[in-house]
MDTraj code that builds the backbone (N, CA, C; nanometers):
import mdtraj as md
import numpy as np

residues = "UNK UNK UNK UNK UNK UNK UNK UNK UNK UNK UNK UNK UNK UNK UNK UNK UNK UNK UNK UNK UNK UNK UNK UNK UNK UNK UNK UNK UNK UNK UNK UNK UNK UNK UNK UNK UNK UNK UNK UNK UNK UNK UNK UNK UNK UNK UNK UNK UNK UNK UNK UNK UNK UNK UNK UNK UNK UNK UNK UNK UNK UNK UNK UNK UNK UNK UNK UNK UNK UNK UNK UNK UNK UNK UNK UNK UNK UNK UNK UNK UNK UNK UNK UNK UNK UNK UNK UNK UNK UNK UNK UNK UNK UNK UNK UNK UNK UNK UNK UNK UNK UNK UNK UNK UNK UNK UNK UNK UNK UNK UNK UNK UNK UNK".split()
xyz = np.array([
    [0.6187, -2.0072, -0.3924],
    [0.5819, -1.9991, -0.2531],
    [0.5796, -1.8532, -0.2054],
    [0.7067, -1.7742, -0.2498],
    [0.7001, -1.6389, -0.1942],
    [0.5786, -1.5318, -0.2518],
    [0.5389, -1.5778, -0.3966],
    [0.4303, -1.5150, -0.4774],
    [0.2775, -1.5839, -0.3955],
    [0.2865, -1.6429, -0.3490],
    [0.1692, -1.6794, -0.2658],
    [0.1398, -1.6433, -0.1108],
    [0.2419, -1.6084, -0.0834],
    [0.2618, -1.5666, 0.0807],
    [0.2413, -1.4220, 0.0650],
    [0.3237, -1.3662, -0.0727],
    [0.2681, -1.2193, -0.0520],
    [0.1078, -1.1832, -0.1214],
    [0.0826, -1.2913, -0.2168],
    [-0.0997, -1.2832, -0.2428],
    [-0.1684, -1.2658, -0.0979],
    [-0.1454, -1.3647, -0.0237],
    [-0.1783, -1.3829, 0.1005],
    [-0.1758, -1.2443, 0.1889],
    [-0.1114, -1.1899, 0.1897],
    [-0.0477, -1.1002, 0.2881],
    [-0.1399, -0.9566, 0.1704],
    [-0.1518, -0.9585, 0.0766],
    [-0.2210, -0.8296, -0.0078],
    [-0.3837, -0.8543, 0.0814],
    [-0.4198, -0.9931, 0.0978],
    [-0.5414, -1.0291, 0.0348],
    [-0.5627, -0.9711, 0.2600],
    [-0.4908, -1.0106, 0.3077],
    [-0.5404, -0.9761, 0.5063],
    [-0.5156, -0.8531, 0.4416],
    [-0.4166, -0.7455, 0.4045],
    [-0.4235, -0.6100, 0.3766],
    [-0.5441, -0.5531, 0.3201],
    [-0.6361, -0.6013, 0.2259],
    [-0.7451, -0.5431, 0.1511],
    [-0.8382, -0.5440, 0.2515],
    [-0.9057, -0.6791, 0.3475],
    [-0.9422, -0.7253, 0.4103],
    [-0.9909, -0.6163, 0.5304],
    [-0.8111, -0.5644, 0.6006],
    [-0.7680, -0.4921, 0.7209],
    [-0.8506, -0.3258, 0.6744],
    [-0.8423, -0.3520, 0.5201],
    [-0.8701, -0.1987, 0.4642],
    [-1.0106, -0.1704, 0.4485],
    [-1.0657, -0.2536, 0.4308],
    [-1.2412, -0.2765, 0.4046],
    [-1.2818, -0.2523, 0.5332],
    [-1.2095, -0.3308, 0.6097],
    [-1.3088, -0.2993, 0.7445],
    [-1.2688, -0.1438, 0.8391],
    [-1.2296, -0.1011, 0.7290],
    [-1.1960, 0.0376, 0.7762],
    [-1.2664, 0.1898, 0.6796],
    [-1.3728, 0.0409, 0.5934],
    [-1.4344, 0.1875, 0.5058],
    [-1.3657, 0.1993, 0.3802],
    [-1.2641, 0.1361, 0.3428],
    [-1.2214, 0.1773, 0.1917],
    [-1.2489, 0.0844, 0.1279],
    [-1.2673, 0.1408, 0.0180],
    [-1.2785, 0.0733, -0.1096],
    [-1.2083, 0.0120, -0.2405],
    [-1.1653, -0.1013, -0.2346],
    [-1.0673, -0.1105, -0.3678],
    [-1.0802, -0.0186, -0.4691],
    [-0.9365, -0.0369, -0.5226],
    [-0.9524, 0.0506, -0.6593],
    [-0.8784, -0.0374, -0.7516],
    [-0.7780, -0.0690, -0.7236],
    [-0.7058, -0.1802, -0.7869],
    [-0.5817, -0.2583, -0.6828],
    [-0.5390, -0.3621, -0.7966],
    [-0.5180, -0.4586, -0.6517],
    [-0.3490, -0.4658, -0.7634],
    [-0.2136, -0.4949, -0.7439],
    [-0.0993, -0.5109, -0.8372],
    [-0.1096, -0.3928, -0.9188],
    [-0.1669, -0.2416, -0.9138],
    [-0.1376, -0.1673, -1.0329],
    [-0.0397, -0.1552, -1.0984],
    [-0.0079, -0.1755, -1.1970],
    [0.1172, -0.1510, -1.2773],
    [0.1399, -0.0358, -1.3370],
    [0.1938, 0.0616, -1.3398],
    [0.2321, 0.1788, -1.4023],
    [0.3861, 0.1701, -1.4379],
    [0.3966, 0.2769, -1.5422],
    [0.5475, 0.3084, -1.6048],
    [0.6400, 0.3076, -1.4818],
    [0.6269, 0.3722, -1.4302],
    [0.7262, 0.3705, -1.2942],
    [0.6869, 0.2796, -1.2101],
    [0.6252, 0.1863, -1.1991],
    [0.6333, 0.1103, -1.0652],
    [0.4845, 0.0244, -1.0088],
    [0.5089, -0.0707, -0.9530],
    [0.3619, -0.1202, -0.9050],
    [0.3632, -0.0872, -0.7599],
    [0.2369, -0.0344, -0.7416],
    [0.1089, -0.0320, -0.6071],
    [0.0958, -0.1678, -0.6047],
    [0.0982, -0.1919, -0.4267],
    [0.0144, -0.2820, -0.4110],
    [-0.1300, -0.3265, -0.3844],
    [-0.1894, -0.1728, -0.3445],
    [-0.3660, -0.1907, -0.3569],
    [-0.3448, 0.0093, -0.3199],
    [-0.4582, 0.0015, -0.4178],
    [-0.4998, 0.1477, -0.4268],
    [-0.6234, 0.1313, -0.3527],
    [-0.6625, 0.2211, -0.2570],
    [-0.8091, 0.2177, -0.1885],
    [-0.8950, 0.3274, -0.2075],
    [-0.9697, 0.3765, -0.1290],
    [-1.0477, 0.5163, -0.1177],
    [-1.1688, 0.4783, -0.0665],
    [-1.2214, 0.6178, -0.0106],
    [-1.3489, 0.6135, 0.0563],
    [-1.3846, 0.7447, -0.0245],
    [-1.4710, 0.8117, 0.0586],
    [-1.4844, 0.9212, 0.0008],
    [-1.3981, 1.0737, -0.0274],
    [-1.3285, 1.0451, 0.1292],
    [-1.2569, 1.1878, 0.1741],
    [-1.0597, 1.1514, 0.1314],
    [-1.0704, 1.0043, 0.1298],
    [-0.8888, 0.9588, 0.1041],
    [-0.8559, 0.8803, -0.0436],
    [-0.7935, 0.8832, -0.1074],
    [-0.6766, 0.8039, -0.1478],
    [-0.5724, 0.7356, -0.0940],
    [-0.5585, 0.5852, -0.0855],
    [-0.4551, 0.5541, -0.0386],
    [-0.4198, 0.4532, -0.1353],
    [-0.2412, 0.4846, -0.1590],
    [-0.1474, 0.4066, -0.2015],
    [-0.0838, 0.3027, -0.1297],
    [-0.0858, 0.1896, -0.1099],
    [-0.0858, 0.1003, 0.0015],
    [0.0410, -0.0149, -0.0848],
    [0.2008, 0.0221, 0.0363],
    [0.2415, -0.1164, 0.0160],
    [0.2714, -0.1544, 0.0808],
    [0.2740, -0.3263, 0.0950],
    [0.2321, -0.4267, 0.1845],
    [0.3568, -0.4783, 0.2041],
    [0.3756, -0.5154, 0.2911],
    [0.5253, -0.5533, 0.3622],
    [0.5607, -0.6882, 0.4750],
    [0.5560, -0.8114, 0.4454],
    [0.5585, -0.9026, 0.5223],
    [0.6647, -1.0093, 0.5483],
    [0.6852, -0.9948, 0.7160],
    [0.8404, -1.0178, 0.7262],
    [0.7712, -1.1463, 0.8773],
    [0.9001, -1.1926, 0.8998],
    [0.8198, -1.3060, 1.0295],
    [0.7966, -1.2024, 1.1293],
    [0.8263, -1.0697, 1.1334],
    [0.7908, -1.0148, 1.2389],
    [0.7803, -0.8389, 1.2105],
    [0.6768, -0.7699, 1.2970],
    [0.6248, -0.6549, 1.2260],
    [0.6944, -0.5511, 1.2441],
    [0.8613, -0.5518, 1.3805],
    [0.9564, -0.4475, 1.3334],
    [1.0347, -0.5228, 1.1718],
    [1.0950, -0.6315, 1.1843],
    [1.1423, -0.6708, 1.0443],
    [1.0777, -0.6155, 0.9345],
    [0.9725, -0.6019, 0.9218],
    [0.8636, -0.5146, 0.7867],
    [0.8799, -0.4177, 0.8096],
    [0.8599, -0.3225, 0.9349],
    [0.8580, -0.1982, 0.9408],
    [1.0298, -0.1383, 0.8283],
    [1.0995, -0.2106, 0.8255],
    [1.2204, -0.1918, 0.7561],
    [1.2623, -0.2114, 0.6569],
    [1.1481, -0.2922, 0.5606],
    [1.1717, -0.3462, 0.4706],
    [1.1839, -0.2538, 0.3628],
    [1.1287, -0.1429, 0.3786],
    [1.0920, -0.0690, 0.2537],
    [1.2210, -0.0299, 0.2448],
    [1.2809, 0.0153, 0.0893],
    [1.4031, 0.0493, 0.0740],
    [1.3998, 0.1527, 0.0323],
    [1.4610, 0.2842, 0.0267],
    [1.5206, 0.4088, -0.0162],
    [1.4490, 0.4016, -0.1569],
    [1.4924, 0.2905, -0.2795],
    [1.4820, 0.2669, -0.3945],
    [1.3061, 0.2436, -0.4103],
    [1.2486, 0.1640, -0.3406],
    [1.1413, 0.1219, -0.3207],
    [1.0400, 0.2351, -0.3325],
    [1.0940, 0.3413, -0.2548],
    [1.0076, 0.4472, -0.1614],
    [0.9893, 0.5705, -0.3009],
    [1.1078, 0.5539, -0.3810],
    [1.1579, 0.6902, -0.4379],
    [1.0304, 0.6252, -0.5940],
    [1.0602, 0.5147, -0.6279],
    [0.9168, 0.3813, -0.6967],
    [0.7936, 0.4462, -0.6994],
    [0.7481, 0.4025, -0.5810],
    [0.6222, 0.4216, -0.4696],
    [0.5919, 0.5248, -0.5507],
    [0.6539, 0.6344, -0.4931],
    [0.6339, 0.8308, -0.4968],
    [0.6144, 0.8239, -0.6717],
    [0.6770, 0.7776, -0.7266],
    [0.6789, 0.8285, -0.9051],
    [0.5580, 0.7579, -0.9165],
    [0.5007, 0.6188, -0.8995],
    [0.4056, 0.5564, -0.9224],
    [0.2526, 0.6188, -0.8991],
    [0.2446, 0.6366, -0.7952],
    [0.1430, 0.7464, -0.7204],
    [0.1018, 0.8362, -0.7729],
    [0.2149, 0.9259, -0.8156],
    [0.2211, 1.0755, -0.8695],
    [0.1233, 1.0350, -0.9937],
    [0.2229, 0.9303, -1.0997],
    [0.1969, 0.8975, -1.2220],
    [-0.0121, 0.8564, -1.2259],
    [-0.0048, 0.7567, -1.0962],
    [-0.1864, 0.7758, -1.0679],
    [-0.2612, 0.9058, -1.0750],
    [-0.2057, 0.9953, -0.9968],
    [-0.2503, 1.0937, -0.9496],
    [-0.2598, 1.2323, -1.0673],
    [-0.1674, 1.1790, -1.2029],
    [-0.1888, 1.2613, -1.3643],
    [-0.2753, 1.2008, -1.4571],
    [-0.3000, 1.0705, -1.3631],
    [-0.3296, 1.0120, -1.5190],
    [-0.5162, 0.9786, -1.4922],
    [-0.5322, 0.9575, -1.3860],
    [-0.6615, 0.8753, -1.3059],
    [-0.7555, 0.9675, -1.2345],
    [-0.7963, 1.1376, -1.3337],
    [-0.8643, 1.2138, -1.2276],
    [-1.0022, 1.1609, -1.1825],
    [-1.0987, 1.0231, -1.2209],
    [-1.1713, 0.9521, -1.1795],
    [-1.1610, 0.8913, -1.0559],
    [-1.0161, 0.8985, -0.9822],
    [-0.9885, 0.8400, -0.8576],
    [-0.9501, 0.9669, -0.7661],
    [-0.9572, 1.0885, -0.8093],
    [-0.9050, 1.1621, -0.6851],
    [-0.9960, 1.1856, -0.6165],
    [-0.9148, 1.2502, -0.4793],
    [-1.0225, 1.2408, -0.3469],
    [-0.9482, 1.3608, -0.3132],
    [-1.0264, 1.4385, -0.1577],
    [-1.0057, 1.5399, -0.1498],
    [-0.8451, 1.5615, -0.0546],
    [-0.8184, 1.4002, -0.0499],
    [-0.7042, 1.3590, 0.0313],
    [-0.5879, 1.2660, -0.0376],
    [-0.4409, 1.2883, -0.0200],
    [-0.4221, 1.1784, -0.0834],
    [-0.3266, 1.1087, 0.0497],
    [-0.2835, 0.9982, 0.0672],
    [-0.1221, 0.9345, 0.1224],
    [-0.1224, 0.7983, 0.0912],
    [0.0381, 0.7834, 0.0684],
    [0.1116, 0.6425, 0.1188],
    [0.1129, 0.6159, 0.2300],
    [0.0271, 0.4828, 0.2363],
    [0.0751, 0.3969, 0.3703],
    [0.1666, 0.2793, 0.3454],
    [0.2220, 0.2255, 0.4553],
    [0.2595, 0.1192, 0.4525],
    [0.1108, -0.0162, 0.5419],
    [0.1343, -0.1027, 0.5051],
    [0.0915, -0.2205, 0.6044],
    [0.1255, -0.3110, 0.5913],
    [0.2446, -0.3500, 0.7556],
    [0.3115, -0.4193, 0.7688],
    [0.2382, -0.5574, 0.8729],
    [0.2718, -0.6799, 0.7842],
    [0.2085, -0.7816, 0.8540],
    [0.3283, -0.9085, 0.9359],
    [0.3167, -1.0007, 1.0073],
    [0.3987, -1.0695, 1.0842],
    [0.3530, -1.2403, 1.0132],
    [0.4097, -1.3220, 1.0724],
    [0.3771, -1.4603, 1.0404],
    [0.2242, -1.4857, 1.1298],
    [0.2374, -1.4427, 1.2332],
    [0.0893, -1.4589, 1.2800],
    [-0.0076, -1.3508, 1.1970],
    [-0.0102, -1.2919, 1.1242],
    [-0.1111, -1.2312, 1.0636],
    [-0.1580, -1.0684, 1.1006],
    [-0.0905, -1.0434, 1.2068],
    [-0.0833, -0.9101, 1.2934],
    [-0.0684, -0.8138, 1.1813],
    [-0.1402, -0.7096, 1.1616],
    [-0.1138, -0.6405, 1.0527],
    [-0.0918, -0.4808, 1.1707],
    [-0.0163, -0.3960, 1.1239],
    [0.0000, -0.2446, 1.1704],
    [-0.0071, -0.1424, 1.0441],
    [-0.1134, -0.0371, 1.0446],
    [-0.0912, 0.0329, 0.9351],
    [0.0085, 0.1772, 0.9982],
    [0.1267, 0.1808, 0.8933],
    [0.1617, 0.3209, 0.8695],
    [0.1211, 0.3929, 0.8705],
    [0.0941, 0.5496, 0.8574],
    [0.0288, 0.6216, 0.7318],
    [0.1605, 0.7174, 0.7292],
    [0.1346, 0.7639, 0.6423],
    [0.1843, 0.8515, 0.5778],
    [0.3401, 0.8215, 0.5190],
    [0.3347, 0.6824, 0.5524],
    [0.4845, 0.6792, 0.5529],
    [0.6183, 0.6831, 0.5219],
    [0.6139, 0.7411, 0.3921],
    [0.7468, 0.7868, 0.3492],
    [0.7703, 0.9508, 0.3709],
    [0.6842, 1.0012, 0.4515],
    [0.6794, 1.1286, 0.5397],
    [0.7733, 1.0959, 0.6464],
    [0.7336, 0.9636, 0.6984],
    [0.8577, 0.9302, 0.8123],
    [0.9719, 0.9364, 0.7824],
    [1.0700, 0.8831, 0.6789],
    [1.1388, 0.8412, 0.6191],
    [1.2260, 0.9347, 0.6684],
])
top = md.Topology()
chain = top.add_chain()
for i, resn in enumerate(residues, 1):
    res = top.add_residue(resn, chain, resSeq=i)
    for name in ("N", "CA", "C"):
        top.add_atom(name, md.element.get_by_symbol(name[0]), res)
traj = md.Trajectory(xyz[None], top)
């Protein structure tokens, strides 16, 4: 059930991201250090995107953990040595945090906040 709620919750995230001009790149990447939950891009960005869904969109805003974040960053990086077919002239982590009603809020930059 929880592997389907968060399919769910990737799949309004890709969705939220398309209609904003980006383009998949991959959707679960798996790398040595860690999985992405959707890599995007347009022309001018890279984005590392993880998805965060709680019954409510401060509860997500919190979800990410210290451990999570420090993941994220090695994972990214590890994209960002290995995948020069995906760079852009931009890169960041976002978060996008969604609610039980479907409300999605994007982050950006967000382990800049941190």
């Amino acid at each position: 059930m929880a592997y389907q709620a968060g399919k769910q919750a990737e799949d309004a995230a890709a969705e939220f991201l398309a209609r904003q001009g980006y383009t998949p790149l991959a959707r679960r990447l798996r790398t040595p250090c860690g999985e992405i939950d959707l890599l995007v891009a347009n022309d001018e960005w890279l984005l590392a995107i993880e998805v965060k869904q709680r019954t409510t969109l401060s509860e997500a805003r919190y979800a990410l953990s210290p451990q999570q974040s420090q993941r994220l960053l090695r994972a990214f990086s590890f994209i960002l040595e290995t995948r020069p077919d995906w760079q852009r002239p931009n890169t960041r982590l976002d978060v996008l945090v969604i609610d039980k009603t479907g409300r999605i809020e994007q982050i950006e930059d967000a382990l800049r906040l941190y």
